[in-house]
C-alpha positions in Angstrom: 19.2 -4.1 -37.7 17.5 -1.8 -35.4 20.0 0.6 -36.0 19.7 0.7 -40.2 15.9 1.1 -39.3 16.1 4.2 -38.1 18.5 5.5 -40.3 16.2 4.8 -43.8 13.5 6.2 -41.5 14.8 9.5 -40.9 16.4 9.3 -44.6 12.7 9.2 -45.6 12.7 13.1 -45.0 13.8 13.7 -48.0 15.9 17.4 -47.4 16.0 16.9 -43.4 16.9 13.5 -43.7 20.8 14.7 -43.5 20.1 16.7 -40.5 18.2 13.9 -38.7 20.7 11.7 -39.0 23.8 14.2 -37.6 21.4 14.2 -34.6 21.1 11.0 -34.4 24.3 10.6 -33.7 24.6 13.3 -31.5 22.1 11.9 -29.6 23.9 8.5 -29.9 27.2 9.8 -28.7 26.1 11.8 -25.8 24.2 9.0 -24.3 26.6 6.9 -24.5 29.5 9.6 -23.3 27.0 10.6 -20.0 25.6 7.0 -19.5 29.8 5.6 -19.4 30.8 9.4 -17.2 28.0 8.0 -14.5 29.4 4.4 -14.8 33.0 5.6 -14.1 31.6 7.5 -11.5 30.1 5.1 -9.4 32.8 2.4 -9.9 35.9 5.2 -8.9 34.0 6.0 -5.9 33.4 2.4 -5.2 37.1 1.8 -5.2 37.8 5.4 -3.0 36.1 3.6 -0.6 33.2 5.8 -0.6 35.0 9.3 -0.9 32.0 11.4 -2.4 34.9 13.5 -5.1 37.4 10.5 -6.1 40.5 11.5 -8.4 39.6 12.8 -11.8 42.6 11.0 -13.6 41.2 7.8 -11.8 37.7 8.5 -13.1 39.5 8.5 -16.6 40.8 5.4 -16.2 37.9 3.8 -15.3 36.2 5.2 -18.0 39.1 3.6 -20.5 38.7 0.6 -19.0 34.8 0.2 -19.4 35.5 1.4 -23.5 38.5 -1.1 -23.6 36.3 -3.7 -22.7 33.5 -2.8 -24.4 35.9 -2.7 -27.5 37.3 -6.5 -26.7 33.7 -7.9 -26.7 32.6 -6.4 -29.9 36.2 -7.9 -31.2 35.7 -11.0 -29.7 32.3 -12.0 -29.8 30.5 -9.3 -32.0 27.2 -7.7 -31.4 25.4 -11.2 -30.1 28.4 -10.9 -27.4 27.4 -7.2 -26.4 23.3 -8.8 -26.5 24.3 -11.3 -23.7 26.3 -8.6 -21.7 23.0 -6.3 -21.7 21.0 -9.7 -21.1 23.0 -10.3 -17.7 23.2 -6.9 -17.1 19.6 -7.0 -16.8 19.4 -10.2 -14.8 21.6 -8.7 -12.4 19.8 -5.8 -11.4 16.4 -7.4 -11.1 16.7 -8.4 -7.4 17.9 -4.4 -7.1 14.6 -3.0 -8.6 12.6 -5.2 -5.5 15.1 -3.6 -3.1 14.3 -0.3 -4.7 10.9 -0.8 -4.0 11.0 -1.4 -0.2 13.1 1.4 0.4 10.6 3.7 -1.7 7.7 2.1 0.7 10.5 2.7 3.4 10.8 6.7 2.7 7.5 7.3 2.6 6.6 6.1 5.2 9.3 7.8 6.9 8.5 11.1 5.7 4.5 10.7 6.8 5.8 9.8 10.2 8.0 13.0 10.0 5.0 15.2 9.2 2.6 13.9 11.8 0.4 12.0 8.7 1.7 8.7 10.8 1.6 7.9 14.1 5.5 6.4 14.7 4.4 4.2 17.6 1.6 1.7 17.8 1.5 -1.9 17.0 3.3 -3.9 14.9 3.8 -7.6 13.3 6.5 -9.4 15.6 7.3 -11.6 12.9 8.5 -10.4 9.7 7.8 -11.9 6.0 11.8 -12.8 5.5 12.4 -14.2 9.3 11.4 -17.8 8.5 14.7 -17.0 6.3 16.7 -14.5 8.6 16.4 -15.8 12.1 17.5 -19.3 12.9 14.7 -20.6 14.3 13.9 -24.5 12.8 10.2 -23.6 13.9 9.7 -20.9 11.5 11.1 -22.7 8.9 8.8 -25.8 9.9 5.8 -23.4 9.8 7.2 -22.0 6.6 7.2 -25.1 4.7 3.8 -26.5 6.0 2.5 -23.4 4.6 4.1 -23.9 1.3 1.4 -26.6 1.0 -1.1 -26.5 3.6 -1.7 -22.5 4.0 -5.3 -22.9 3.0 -5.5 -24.7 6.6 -3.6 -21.9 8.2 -6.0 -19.3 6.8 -8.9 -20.7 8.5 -7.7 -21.3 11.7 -7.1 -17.4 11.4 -10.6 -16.5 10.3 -12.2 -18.9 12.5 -10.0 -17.2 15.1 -10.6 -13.2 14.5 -14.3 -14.0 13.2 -13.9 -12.5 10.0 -17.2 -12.7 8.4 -18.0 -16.9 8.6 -16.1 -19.2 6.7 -16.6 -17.8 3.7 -13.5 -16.3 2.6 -11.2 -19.3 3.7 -13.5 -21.8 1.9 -13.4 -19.8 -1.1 -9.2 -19.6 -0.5 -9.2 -23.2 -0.2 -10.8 -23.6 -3.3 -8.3 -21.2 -5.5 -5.4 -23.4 -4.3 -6.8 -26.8 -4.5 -7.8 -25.5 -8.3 -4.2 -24.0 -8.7 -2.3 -27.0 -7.7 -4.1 -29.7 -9.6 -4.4 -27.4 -12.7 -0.5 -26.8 -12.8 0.2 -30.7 -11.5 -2.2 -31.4 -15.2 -0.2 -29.1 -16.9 2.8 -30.9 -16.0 2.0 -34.1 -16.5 0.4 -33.2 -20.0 4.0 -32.1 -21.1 4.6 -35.8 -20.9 1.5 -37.2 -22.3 0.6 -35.8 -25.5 -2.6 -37.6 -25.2 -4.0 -35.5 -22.7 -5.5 -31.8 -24.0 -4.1 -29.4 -21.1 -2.5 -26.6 -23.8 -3.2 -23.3 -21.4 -4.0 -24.6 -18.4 -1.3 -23.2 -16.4 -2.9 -20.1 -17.4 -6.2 -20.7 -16.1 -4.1 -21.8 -13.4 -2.6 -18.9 -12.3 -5.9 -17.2 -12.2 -7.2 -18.7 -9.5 -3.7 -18.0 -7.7 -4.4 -14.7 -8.4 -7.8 -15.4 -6.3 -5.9 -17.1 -3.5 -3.7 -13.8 -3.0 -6.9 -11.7 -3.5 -8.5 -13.5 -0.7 -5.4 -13.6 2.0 -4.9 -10.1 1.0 -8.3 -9.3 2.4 -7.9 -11.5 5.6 -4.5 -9.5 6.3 -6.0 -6.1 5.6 -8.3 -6.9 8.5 -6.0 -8.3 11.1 -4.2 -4.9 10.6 -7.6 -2.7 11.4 -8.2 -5.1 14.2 -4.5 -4.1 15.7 -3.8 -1.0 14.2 -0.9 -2.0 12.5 0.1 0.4 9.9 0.4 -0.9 5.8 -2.3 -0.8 2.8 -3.6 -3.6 0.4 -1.0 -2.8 -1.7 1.9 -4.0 0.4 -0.4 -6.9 1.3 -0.9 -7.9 -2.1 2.7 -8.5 -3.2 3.5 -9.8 0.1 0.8 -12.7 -0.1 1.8 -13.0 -3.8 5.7 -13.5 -3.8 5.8 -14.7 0.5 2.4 -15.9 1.1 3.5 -19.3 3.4 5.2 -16.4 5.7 2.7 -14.5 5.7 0.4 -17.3 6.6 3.3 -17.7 9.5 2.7 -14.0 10.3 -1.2 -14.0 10.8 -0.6 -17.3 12.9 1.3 -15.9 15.3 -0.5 -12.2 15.7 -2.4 -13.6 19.2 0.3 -15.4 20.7 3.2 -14.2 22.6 5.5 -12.0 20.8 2.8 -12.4 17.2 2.5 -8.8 18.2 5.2 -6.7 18.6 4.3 -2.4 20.2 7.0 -0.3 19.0 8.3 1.9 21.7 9.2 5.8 21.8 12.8 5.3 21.0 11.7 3.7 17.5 12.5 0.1 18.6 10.7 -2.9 19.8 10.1 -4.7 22.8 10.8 -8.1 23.2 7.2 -8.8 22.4 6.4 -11.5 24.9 3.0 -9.3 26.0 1.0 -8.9 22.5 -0.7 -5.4 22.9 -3.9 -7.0 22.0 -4.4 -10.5 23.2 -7.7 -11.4 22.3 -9.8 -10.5 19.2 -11.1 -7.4 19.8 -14.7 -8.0 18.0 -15.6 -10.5 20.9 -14.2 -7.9 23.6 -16.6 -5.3 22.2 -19.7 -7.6 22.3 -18.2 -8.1 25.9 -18.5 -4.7 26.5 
């Protein structure tokens, strides 16, 4: 095991190898001690219904009842019981660390706003990445899942729309995801017939994906200069990657009524039924 690894390492030490291993265990024991005090800690003031300095003899019980069952499983099931604990453990707090990472993006920006790096008011999208899921509105999710399959389609009628440098970049789009889909739908099918040679395709595969998101990223970086929407390519990238059929939604919508939403002093919205740009503003300056 693991474990009896690093024990006949640090018994390979020869005269210090003693000494290595008392801290070893020291080490052992005090994360484990401060890793089940914080656990007991955040379950007692869970159940003191938020109070900040819960009980002490009810954060001892909590922490007897997290090594009582800790105990059971290794009892019960051994160590491959404790490995599919950890594994769901793990699971379990994947959606979290997502979570985690819109609130960082949230404080940020919340803290450049409170030094004056970022203006507070301005323009913004007026329909979010997660309403096609949120609001109950059966056109959004219509949109939605047309984009699922046709956003290539979608894309151009924004480029075509904003004039974003020819046709270029949607052709080149449409071209990723036509590549994409028939290269996974060979994959696929190649699971079935052994006949056909398609070991690694799904990797080339997601490659080209990788070219789709590249390319929309690009198209919504410039819809957000156009209307001074705040963001970065960063937050455009994962957004196309994990939500790109809403965000195709989202760039559909900018030039119609309530597609763009101008935040007001008070930090909230209007009911976005005048956009604060309505036209494309690259054919008002050759207007002008």
């Amino acid at each position: 095991t693991s474990e009896e690894m690093w024990f006949a390492l640090v018994s390979s030490y020869k005269d210090m190898g003693g000494l290595l291993r008392i801290l070893s265990l020291i080490g052992i024991v005090l994360y484990f001690v401060t890793s089940s005090d914080s656990g007991s800690l955040v379950i007692d003031i869970m159940s003191a219904n938020g109070d900040q300095d819960p009980p002490i003899p009810q954060r001892v019980f909590w922490a007897l009842v997290e090594g009582a069952t800790a105990t059971a499983l290794l009892v019960a099931g051994g160590r491959e019981a404790l490995n599919a604990l950890r594994t769901a453990s793990v699971v379990a707090g994947l959606p979290y660390t997502i979570i985690l990472c819109f609130v960082t993006l949230a404080l940020w920006r919340a803290l450049s706003m409170e030094t004056g790096d970022m203006d507070p008011y301005g323009n913004d999208f007026g329909i979010c990445v997660v309403d096609p899921f949120a609001k109950l509105q059966p056109k959004l999710w219509v949109e939605f899942i047309v984009n699922i399959f046709l956003s290539p389609l979608t894309l151009l009628k924004v480029v075509k729309r904003h004039s974003l440098g020819g046709l270029g970049i949607a052709i080149s789009a449409a071209l990723c995801w036509t590549l994409f889909v028939m290269l996974m739908i060979v994959e696929i099918v190649g699971q079935y017939d052994e006949t056909l040679p398609v070991e690694g395709l799904y990797s080339l595969a997601w490659v080209f994906y990788l070219g789709y998101v590249t390319l929309v990223t690009i198209v919504r970086a410039q819809i957000r200069s156009i209307y001074k929407i705040h963001g970065n390519p960063i937050e455009d990238f994962f957004a196309v990657m994990f939500m790109y059929p809403s965000v195709l939604v989202q760039l559909d919508h900018v030039t119609q009524p309530g597609g763009l939403v101008p935040l007001l002093p008070d930090g909230s919205a209007s009911d976005g039924r005048v956009p604060m740009v309505s036209v494309a503003p690259s054919k008002r300056s050759n207007k002008a």
